[in-house]
DSSP file (Angstrom, degrees, kcal/mol; ACC not computed):
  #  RESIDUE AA STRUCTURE BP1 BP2  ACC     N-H-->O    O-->H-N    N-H-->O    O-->H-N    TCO  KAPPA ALPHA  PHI   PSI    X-CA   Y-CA   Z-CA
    1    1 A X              0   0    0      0, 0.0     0, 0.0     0, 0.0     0, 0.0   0.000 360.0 360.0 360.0 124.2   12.5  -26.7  -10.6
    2    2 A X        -     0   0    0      1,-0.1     2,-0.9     0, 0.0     0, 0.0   0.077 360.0-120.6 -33.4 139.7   10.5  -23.8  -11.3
    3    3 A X        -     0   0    0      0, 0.0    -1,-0.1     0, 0.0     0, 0.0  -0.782  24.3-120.2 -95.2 118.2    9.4  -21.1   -8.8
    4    4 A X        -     0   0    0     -2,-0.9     2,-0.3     1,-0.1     0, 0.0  -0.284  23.8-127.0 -42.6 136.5    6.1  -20.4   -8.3
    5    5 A X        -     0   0    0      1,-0.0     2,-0.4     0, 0.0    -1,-0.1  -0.732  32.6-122.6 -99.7 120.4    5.3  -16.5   -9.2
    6    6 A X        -     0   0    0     -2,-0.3     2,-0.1     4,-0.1    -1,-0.0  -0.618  25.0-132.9 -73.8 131.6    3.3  -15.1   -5.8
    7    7 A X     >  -     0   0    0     -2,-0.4     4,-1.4     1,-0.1     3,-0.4  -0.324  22.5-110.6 -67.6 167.2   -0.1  -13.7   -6.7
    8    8 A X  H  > S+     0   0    0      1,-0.3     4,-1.3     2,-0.2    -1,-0.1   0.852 125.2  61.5 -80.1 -23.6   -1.5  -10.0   -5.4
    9    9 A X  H  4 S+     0   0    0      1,-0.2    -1,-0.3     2,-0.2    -3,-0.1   0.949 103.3  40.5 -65.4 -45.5   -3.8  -12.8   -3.4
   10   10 A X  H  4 S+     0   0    0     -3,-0.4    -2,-0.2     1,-0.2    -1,-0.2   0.920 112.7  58.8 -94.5 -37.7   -0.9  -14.6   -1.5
   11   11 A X  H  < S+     0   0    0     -4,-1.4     2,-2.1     1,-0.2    -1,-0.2   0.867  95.1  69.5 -34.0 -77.8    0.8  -10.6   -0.9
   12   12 A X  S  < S+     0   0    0     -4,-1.3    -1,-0.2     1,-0.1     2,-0.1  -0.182  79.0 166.3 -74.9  67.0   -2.7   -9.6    1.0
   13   13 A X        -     0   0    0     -2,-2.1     2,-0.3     1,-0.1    -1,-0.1  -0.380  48.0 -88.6 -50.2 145.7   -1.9  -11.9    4.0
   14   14 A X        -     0   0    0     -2,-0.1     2,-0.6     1,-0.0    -1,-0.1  -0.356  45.3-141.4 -63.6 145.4   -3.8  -11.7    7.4
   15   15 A X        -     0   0    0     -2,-0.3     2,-0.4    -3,-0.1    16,-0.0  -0.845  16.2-158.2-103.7 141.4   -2.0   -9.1    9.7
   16   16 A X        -     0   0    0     -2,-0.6     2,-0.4    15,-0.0    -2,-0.0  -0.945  15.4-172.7-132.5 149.1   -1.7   -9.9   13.4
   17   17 A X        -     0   0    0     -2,-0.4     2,-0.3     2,-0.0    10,-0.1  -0.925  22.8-131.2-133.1 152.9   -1.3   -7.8   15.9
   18   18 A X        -     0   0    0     -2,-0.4     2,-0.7     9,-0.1    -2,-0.0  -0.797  14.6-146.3 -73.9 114.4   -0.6   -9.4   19.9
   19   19 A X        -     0   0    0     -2,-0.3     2,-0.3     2,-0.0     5,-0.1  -0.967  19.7-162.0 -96.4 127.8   -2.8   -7.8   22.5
   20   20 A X        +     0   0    0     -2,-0.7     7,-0.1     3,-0.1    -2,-0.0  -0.849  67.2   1.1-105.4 144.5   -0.5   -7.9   25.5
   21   21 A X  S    S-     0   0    0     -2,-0.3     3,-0.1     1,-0.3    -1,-0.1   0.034 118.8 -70.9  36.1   8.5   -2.0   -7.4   28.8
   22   22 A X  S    S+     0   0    0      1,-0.4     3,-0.4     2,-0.0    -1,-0.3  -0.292  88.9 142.6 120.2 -19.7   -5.7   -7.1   27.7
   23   23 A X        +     0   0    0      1,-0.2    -1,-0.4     2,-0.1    -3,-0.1  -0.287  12.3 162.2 -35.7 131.3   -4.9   -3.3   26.1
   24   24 A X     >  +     0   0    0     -3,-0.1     4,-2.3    -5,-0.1    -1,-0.2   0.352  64.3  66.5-139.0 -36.0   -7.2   -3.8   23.3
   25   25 A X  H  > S+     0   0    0     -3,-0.4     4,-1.7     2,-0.2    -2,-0.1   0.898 107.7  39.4 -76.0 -39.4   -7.3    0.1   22.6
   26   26 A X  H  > S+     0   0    0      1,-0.2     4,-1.4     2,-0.2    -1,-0.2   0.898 111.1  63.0 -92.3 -18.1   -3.4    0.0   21.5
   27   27 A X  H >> S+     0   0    0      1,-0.2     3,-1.4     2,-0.2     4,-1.3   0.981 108.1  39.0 -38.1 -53.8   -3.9   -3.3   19.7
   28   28 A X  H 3X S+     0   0    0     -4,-2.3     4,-1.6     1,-0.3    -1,-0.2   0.702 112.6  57.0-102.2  -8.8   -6.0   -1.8   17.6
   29   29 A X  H 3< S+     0   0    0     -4,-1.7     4,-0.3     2,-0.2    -1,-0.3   0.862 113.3  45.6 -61.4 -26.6   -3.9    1.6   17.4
   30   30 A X  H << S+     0   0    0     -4,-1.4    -2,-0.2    -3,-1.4    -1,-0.2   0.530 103.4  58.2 -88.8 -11.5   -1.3   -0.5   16.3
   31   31 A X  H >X S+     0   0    0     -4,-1.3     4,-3.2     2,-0.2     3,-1.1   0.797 109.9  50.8 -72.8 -55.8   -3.3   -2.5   13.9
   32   32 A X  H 3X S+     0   0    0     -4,-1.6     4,-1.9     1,-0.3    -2,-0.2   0.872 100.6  55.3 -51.1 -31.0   -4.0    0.8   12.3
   33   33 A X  H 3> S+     0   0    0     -4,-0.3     4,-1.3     1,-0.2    -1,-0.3   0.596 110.9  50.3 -96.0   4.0   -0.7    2.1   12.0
   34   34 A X  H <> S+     0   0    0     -3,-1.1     4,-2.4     2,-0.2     5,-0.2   0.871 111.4  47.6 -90.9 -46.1    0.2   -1.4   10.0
   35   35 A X  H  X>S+     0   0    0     -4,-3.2     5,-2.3     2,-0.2     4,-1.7   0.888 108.3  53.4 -21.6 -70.1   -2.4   -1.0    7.9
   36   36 A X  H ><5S+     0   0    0     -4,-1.9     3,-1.9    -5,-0.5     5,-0.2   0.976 115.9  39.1 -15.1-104.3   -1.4    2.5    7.4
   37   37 A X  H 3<5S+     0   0    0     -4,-1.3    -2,-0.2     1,-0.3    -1,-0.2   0.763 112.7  54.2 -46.7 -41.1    2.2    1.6    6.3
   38   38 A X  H 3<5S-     0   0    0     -4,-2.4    -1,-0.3     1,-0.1    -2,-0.2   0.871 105.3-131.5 -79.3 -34.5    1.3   -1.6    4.3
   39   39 A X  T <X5 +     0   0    0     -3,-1.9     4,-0.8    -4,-1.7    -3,-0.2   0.815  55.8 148.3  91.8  34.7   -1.2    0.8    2.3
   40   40 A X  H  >< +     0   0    0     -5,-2.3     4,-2.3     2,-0.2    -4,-0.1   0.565  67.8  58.8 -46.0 -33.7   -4.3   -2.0    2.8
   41   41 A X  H >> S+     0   0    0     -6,-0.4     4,-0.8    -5,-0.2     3,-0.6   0.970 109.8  42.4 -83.6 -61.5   -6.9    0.9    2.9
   42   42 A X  H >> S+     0   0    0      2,-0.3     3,-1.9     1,-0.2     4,-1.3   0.589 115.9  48.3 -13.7 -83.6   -5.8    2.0   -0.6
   43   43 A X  H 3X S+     0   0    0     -4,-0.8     4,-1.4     1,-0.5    -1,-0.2   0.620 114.4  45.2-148.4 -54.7   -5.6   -1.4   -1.7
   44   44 A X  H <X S+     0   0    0     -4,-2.3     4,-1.5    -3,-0.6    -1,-0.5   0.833 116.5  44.4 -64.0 -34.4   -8.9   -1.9   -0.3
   45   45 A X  H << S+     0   0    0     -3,-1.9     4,-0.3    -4,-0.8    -2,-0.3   0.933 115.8  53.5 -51.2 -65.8  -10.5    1.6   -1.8
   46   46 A X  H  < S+     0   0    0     -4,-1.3    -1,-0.2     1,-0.2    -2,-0.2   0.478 108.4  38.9 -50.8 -36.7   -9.0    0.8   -4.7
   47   47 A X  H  < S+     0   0    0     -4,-1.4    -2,-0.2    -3,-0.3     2,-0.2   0.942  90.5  99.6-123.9 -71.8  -10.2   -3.1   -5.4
   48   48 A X  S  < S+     0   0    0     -4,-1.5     2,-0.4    -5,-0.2    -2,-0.1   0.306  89.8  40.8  14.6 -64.0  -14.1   -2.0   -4.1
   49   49 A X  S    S-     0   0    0     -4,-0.3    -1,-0.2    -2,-0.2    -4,-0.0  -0.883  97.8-103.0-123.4 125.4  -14.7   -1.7   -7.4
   50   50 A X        -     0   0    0     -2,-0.4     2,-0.2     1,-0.1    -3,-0.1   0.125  41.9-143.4 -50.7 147.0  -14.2   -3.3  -10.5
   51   51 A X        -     0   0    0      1,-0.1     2,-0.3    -4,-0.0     3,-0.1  -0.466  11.2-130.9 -94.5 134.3  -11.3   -1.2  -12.7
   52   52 A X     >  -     0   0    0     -2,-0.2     4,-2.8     1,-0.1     5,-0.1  -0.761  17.2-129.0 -85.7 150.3  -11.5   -0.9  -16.1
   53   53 A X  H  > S+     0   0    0     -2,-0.3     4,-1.8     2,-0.2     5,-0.2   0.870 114.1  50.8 -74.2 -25.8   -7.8   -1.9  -17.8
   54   54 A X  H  4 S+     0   0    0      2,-0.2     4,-0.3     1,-0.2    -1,-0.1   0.960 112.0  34.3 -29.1 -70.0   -8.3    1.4  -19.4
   55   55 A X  H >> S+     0   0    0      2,-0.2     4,-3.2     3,-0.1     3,-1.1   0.912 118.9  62.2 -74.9 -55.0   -9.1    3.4  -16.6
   56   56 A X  H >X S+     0   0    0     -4,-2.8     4,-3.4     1,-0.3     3,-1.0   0.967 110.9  42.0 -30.2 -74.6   -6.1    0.7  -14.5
   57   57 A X  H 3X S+     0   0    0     -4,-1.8     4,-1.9     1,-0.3    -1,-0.3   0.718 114.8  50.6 -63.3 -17.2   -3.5    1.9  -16.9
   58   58 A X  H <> S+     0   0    0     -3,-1.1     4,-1.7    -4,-0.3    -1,-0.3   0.801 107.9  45.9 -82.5 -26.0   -4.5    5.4  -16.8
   59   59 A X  H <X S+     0   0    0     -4,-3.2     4,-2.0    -3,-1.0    -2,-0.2   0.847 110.4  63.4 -99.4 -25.9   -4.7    6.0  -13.3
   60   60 A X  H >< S+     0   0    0     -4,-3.4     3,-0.7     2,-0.2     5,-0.4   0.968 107.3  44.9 -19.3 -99.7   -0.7    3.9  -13.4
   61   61 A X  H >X S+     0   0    0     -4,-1.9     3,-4.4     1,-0.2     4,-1.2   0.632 110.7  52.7 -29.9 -79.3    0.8    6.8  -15.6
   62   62 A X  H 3X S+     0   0    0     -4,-1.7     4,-3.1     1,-0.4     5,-0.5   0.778 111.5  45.1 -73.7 -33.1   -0.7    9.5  -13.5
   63   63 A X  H << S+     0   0    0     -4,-2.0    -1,-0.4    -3,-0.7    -2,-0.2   0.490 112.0  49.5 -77.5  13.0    0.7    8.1  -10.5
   64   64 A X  H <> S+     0   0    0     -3,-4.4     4,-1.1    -4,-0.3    -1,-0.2   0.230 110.6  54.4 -88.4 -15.3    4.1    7.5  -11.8
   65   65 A X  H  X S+     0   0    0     -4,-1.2     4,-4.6    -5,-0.4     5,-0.4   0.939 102.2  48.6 -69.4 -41.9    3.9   10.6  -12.9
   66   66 A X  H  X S+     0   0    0     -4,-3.1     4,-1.3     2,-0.2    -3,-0.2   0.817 115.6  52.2 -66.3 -35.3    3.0   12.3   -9.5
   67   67 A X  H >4 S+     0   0    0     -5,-0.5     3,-1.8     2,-0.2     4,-0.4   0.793 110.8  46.1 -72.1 -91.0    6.4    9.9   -8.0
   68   68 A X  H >X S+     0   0    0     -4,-1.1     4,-1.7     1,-0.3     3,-0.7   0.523 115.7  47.9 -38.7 -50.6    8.8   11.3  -11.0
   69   69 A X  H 3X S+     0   0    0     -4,-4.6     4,-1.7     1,-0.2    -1,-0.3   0.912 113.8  45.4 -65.9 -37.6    7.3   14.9  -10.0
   70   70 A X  H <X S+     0   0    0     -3,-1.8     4,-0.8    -4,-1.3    -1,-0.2   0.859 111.0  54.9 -71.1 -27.2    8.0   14.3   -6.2
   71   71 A X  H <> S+     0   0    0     -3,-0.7     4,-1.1    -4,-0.4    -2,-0.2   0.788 108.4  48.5 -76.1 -37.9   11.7   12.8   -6.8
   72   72 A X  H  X S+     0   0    0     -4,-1.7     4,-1.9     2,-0.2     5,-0.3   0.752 109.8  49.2 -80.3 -25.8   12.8   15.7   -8.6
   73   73 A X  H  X S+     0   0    0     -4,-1.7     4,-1.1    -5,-0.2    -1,-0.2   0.923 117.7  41.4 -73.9 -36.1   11.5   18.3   -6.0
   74   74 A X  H  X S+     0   0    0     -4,-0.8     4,-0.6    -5,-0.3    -2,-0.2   0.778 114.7  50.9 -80.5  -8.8   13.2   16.3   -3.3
   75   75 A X  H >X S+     0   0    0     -4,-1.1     4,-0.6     2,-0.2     3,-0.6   0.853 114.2  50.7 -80.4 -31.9   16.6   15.8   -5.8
   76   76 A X  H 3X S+     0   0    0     -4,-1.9     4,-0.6     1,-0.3    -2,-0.2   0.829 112.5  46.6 -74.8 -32.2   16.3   19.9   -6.3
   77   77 A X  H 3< S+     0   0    0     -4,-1.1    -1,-0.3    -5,-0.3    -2,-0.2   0.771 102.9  54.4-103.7  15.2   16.2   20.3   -3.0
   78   78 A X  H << S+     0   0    0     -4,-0.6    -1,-0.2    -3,-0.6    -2,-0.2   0.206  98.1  66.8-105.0 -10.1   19.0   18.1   -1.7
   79   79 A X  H  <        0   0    0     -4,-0.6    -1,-0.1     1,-0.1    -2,-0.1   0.757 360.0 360.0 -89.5 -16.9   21.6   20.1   -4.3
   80   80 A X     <        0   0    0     -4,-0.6    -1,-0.1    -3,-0.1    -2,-0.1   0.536 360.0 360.0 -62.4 360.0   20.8   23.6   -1.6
């Protein structure tokens, strides 16, 4: 039987955070800092507005570029 392929829809789950003891103020610090790490505000910035595949693929490269440039600085500096 086939596997179903997940869509970017079913990734972008709700996030829960637990407020324990009423603390509402570190729920929602802690909400932030999952956001944060899951990279949701990006995601969200990003998807605001519709993307040209043009403009999509361009803005791809450069940020695979920007990783490749950022691996090599940290591979140059792990050989000191």
């Amino acid at each position: 039987m086939a596997e179903r392929r997940k869509s970017k829809q079913d990734e972008l789950g709700p996030v829960e955070v637990p407020v324990i003891d009423n603390n509402v103020g570190r729920a929602i610090n802690q909400l932030k800092r999952v956001i944060g790490r899951e990279g949701l505000n990006r995601e969200l910035k990003r998807r605001r507005f519709y993307e040209k595949p043009s403009v999509a693929k361009r803005r791809k490269s450069i940020e695979a570029e920007r990783r490749r440039r950022k691996d090599e600085r940290r591979s140059r500096q792990s050989d000191f």
